[in-house]
C-alpha positions as a printed Julia matrix, in Angstrom:
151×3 Matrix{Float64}:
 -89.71  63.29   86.66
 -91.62  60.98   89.49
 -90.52  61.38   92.82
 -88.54  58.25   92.83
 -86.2   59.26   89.56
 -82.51  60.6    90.53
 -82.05  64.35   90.57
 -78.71  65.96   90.26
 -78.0   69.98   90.57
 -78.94  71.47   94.01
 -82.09  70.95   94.06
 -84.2   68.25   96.61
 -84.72  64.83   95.23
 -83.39  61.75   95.68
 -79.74  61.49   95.05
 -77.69  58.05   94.01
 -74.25  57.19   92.74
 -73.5   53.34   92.07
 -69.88  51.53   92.75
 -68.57  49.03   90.62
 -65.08  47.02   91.97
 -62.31  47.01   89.1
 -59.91  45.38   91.27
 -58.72  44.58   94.77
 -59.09  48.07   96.18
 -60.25  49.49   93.19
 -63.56  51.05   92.29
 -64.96  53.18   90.13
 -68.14  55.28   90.89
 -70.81  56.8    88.07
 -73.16  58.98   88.52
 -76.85  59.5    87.45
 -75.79  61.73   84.92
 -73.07  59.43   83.37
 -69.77  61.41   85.9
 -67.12  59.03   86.98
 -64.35  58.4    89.48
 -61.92  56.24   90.01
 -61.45  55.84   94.21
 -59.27  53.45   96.16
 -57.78  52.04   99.13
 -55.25  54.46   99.38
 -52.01  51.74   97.84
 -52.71  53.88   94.45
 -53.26  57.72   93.69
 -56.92  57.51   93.77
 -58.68  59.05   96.13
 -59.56  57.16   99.57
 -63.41  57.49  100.58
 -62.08  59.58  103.74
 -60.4   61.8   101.36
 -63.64  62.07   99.28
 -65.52  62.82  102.26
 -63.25  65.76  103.01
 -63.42  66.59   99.0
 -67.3   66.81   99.64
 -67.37  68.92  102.64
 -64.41  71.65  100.55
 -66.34  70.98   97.47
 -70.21  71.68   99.08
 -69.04  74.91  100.81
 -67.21  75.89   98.29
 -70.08  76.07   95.47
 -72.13  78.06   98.18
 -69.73  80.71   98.86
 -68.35  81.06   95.69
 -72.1   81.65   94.29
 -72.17  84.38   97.4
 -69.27  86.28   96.74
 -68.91  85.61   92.85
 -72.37  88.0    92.48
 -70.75  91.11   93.88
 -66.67  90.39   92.35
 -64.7   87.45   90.38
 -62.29  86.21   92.81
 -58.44  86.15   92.27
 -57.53  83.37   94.08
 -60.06  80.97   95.71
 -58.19  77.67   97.5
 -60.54  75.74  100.39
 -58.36  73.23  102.68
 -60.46  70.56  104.63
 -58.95  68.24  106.75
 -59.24  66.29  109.96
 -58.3   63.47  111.88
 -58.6   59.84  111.28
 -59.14  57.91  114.76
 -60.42  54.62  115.87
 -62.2   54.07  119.55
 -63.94  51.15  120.74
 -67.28  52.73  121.19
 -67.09  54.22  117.87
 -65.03  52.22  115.53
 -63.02  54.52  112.89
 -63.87  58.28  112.29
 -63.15  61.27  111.22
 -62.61  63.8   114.49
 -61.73  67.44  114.62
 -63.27  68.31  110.95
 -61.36  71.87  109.7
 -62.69  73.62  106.37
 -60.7   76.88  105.65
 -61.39  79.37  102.97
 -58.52  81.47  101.34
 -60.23  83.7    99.05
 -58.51  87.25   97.08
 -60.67  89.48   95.92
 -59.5   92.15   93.58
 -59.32  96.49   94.71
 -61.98  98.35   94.31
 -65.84  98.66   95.25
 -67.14  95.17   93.82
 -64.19  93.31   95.91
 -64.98  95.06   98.99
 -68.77  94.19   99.0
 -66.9   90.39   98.2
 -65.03  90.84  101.06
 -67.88  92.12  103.21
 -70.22  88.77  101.81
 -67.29  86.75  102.6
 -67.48  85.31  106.22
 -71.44  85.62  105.76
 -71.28  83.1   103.1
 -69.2   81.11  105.16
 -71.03  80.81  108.1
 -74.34  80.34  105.88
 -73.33  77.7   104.18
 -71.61  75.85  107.75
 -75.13  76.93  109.15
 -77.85  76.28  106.46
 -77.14  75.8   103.16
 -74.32  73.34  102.66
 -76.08  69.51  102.6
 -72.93  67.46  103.0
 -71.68  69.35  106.22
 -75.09  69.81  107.47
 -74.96  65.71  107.12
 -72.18  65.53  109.08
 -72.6   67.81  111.83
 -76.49  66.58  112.44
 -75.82  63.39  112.46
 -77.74  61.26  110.2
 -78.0   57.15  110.5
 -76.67  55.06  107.68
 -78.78  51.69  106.61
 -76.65  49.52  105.42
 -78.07  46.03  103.69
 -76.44  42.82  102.15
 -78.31  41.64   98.85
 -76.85  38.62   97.23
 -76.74  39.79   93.66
């Protein structure tokens, strides 16, 4: 694989999905390894981009602390909540503000829950810290290029 080729896993390389409109609001997003999803404007059941964002920051987290804590017991229950608020200002447009991820996690009795349960806020606070790319993104701050092509 050359540098420029599409990776996928967790890995570093160069990462790309493509969008491709199916209707007014519509839009349907693939992968480099053939994955799709169907995303909106929010008139349907799709998922909105600002949803998908908040998807992406549960979903990133989530894969590093459930490889953490997953080593030492299986959990029982494992639900992540992320949410935030949608705002608009005239110095800088629409955002998201007041980004919340929270981790509700049951580990079973016994010795191998109890070292879960010890791993537990570690794995949170590594993957807020270091290891999770998308929230990393966000709280860094990263510029966006954006450029018009005429296909």
């Amino acid at each position: 694989m050359t540098d420029d080729e599409t990776t996928g896993g967790t890995g570093p390389g160069h990462r790309r999905v493509e969008l491709t409109r199916l209707g007014l609001g519509r839009y349907e997003i693939t992968n480099a390894r053939g994955g799709t999803i169907t995303i909106g404007d929010g008139s349907s059941d799709d998922f909105t981009p600002v949803e998908l964002l908040l998807a992406a920051l549960a979903g990133c987290s989530s894969v590093d602390v459930d490889h953490i804590t997953s080593r030492r017991a299986e959990p029982e229950s494992f639900v992540v909540v992320a949410e935030g608020e949608k705002t608009s200002t005239p110095e800088d447009g629409n955002h998201m503000r007041d980004l919340e991820v929270t981790f509700r996690i049951g580990f079973p009795a016994g010795e191998a829950g109890d070292s879960a349960r010890t791993a537990f806020p570690r794995s949170v606070a590594q993957s807020r810290d270091r290891l999770c790319t998308v929230s990393r993104t966000v709280q860094i701050g990263t510029p966006v290029e954006m450029t018009a092509e005429d296909a």
